[in-house]
C-alpha positions as CSV (number, residue, x, y, z in Angstrom):
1,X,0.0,0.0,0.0
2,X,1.5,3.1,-0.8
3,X,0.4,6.4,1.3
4,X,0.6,9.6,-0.3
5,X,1.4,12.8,2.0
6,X,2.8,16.2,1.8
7,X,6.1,17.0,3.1
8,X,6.9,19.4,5.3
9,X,9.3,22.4,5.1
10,X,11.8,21.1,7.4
11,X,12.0,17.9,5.3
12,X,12.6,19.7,2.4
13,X,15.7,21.7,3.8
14,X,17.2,24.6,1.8
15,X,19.3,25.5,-1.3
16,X,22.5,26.7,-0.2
17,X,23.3,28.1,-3.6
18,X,21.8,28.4,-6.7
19,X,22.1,25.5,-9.2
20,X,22.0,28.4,-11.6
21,X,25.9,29.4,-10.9
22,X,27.6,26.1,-12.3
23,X,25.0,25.7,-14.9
24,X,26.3,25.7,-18.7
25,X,23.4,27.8,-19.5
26,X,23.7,30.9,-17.1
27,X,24.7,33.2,-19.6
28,X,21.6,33.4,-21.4
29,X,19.8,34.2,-17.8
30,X,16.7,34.9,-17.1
31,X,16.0,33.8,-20.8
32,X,16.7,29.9,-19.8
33,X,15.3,29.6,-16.2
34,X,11.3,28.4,-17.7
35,X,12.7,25.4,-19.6
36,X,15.4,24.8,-17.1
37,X,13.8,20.9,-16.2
38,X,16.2,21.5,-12.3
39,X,14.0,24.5,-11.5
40,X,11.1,22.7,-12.2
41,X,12.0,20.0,-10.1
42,X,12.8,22.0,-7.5
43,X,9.6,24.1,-7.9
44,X,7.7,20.7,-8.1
45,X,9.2,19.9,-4.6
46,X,8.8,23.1,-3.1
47,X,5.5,23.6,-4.0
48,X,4.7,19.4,-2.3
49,X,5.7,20.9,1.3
50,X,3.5,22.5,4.1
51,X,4.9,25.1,6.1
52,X,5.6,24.3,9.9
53,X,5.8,28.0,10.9
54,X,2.6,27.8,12.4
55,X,0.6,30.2,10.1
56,X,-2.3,29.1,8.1
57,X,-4.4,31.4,5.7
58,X,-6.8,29.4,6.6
59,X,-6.8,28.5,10.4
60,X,-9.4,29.4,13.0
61,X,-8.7,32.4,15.3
């Protein structure tokens, strides 16, 4: 059985550079950067996580 779940911010960790700076391509910046298929994968798993900060648009006073 496989479970499905969102991960959460601390799971995901951080970039501690840009992939952008040893990338063949960075010269022809910010041209390249919506093709680039590493940015979308990173976008993709960015945008999987919750945050854990504690603040929800949509949480109940």
């Amino acid at each position: 059985m496989f479970i499905i779940r969102d991960i959460f911010d601390f799971e995901i960790g951080y970039l501690s550079k840009s992939p952008c700076k040893t990338c063949d391509h960075r010269k022809k910046l910010p041209g390249c950067a919506e093709n680039c298929s590493l940015l979308d994968r990173i976008r993709t798993i960015l945008a999987k996580g919750i945050s854990c900060s504690g603040s929800h648009p949509f949480a109940e006073p």
